[in-house]
N, C-alpha and C positions, 0 to 999 in steps of 0.2 A: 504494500500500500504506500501508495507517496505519500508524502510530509504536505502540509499546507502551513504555510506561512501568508498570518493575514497585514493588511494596513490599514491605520488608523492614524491621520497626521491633520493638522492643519496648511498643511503646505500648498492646498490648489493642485490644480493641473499645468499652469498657463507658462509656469518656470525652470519644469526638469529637473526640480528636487526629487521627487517621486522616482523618476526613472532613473537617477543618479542609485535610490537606494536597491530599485531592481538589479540594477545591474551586479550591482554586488553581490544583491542574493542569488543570482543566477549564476554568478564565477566561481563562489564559493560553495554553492549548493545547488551544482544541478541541476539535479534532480525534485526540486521541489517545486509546487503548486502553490500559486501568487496570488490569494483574493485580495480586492480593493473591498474594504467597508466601505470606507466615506474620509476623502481628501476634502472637504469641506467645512470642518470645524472653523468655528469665526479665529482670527488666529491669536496666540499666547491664551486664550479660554479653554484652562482646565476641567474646569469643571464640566464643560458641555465636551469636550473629550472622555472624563470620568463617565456623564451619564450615556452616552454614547456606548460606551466599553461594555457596561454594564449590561445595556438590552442585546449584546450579541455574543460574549465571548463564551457562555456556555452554550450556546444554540450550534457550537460545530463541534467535531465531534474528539473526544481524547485524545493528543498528541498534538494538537493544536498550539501551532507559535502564532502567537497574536503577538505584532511589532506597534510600537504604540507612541507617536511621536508627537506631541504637543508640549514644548518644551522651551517656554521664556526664558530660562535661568541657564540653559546652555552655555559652556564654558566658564561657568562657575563655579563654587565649592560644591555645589548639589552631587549627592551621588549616582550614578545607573544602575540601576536592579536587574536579576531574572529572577522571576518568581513563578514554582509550580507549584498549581491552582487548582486540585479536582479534575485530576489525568490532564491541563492543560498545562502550556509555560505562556508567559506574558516577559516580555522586554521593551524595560522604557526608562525613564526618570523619575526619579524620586521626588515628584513633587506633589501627590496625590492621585493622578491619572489611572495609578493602578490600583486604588484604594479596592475597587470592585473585587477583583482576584485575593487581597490581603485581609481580607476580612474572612475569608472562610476559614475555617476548622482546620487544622493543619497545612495549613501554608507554609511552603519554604521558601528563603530569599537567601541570596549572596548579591553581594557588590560586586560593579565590576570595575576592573582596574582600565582605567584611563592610559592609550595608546601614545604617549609622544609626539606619536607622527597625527594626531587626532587633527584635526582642524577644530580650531575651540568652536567655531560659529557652524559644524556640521557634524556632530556627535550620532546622526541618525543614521547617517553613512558612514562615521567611520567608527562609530562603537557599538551602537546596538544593533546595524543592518550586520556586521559579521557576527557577533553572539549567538543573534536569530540561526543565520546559516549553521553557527557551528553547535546547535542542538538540533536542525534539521539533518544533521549528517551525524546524529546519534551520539555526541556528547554529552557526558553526563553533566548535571548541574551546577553540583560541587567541584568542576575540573574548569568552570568559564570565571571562578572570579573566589572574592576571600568572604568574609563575615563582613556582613552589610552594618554600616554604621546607626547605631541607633540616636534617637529615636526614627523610626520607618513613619512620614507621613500618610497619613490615611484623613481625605477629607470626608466627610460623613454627617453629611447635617440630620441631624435626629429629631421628629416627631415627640412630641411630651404633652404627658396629661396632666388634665387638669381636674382641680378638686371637683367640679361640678361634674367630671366625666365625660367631659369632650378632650380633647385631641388638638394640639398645637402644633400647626407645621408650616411648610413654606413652601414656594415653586419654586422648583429645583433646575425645569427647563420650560422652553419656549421650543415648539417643532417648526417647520414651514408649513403646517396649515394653523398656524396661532393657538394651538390646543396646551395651557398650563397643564408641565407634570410637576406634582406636588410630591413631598412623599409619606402624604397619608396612605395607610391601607384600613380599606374600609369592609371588613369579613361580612359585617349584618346591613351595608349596606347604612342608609342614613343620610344626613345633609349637608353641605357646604358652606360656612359662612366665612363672607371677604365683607369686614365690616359690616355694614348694617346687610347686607345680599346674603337672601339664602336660595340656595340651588340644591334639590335633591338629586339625591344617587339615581341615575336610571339605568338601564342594561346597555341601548343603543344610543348613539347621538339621534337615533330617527323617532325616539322616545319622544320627541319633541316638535314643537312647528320649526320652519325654517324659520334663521333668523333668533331664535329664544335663545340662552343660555342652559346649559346641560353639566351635569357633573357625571362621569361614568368610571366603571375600575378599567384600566386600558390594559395591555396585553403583557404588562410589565408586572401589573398586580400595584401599580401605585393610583390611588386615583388622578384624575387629570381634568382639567375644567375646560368646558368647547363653548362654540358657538355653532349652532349647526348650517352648514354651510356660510361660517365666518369665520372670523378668528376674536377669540376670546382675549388676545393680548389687544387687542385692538378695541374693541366695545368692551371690556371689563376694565382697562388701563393695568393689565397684570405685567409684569418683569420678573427676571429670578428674583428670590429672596421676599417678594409681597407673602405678606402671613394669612395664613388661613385656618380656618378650623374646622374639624369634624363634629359633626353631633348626632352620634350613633341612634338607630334606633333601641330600644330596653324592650 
């Protein structure tokens, strides 16, 4: 079975960064299979790289190198990681982006040692695009790098209740159809309040007329807040970080 090796960068397509790092995975590793997630991350935005990460890197399957390159702090003291995640590995920068993979149940991580000949301003080609390869060609983990420096950033904005029993949380992303993902999870289903606005849980956006506001659990298991056939960043005035709350039903 081949290796897949995926990307995940803000880098565009329009500049041959991208294909600067293919090429390297293809000199060093053959043999391996290239999927593109998404070179459109808004660029140095970690966090919409983290939540990106998150809806795809268990959906392929065990052996999986997910390369992962959204990385502002490039050629600074920040360290590079490989981390195996639940039969996958993950290679990127330690600046949160991996948090998804690090928060599982037995995770393992090493650092890796920074190349000399590195270009400080292209670390995704000249550090993480060979690691990638050289677990694609069956190197072992512990053989790519030393003990990763701690503390290991993991960004993770956390959901908190409240004495009355609702649920405090916040949009975490903005899609391109305007749909706020929060990162409520909502099991008994229940309502949405954005200040004085309450939206109930429905099953479909079609739950709704066109045009209304809609709360639904999306495919992620977070809920997320629509407009149907709008966008909800746009008639709600929502951005990351707007707080929201749940209020289950009893």
């Amino acid at each position: 079975m081949r290796t897949l090796i995926t990307l995940l960068t803000d880098f565009g397509t329009a500049d041959g960064y991208v294909g600067q790092m293919k090429g390297v995975l293809l000199t060093l590793a053959p043999d391996a299979d290239i999927v593109d997630i998404t070179h459109d991350i808004a660029p140095q935005d970690i966090d919409a790289g983290r939540l990106a990460l998150a809806h795809v890197w268990r959906r392929f399957p065990q052996g999986t190198i997910h390369l992962v390159i959204v990385d502002p702090g490039v050629g600074s003291a920040r360290d590079g990681l490989v981390v195996a995640s639940d039969g996958r590995f993950l290679v990127g920068p330690d600046n949160g982006v991996l948090s998804p993979a690090l928060l599982v149940a037995g995770a393992r991580v090493v650092g890796l040692p920074l190349s000399p000949a590195a270009a400080p301003t292209f670390h995704g080609r000249d550090v993480f695009a060979p690691a990638a390869a050289a677990l694609a060609r069956g190197e072992p983990l512990e053989g790519l790098g030393v003990e990763a420096r701690q503390p290991i950033i993991r960004r993770t904005p956390e959901a908190t209740r409240r004495a009355d029993g609702g649920v405090d949380g916040e949009v975490i992303g903005v899609d391109r159809f305007g749909n706020a993902i929060t990162n409520l999870i909502a099991l008994r289903g229940g309502t949405v309040q954005i200040e004085s606005r309450l939206i109930p849980i429905q099953r479909t956006y079609a739950d709704v007329a066109i045009g209304a506001p809609v709360a639904v659990v999306g495919s992620t298991g977070f809920v997320e807040i629509a407009v149907r056939n709008g966008s909800a960043a746009d008639a709600l005035s929502l951005a990351r970080g707007t707080r929201v709350t749940l209020r289950q039903r009893t």
